[in-house]
C-alpha positions as CSV (number, residue, x, y, z in Angstrom):
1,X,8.2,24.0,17.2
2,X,8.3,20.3,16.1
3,X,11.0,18.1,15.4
4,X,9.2,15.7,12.6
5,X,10.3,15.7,9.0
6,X,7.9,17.2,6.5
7,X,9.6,14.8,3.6
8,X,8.3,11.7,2.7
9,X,10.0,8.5,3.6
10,X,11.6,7.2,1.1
11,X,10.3,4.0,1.2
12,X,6.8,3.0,1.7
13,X,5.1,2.1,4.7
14,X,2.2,-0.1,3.0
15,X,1.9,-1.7,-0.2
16,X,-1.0,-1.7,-2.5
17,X,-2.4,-4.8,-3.8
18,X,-5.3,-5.9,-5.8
19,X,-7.2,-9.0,-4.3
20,X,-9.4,-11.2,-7.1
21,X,-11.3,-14.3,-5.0
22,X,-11.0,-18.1,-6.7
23,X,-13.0,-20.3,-6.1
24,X,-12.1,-22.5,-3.5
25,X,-8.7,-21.5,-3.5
26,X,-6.6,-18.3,-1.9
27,X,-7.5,-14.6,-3.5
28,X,-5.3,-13.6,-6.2
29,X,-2.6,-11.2,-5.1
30,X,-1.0,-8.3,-7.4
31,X,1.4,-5.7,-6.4
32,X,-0.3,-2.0,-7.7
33,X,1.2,1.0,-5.8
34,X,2.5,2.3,-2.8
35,X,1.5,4.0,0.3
36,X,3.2,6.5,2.4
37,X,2.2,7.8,6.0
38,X,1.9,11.0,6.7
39,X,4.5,12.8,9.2
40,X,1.5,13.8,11.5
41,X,0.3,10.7,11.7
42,X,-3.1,11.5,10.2
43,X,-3.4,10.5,7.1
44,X,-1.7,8.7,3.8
45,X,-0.3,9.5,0.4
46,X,-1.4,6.6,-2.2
47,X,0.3,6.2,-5.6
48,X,-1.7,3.7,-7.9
49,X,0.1,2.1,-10.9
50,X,-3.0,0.9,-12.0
51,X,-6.5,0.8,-10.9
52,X,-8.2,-2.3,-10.6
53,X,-12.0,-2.9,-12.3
54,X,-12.5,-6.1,-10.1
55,X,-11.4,-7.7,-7.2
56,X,-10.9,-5.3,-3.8
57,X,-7.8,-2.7,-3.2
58,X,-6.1,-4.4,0.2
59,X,-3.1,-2.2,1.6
60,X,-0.4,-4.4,3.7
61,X,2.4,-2.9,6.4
62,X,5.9,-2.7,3.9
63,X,8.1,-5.7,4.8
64,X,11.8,-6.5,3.9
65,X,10.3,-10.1,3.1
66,X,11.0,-10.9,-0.4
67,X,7.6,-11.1,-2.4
């Protein structure tokens, strides 16, 4: 028998973001979902609030930092 949790954290564990390069400057950063581990450990649940046409999908750790 295991003691893990078969809920989902309430809170996310990675954020979503859409990444668009400029030139000669830093890419171009927009929140677009969340992401929540698994309880095994195995895989991820990703919710999209949009889905980006250009530009990459890059997924961060969650931090308290203020964005």
């Amino acid at each position: 028998m295991s003691n893990t949790n078969s809920t989902p954290a309430k809170t996310p564990t990675h954020i979503a973001y859409q990444v668009r390069d400029r030139n000669g400057g830093k890419g171009f950063w927009t929140r677009i979902g969340s992401v929540w581990a698994h309880a095994d450990g195995q895989g991820f649940n990703v919710q999209l609030e949009c889905f980006p046409l250009d530009g990459r999908i890059t997924l961060r750790v969650a931090t308290e930092k203020a964005e």
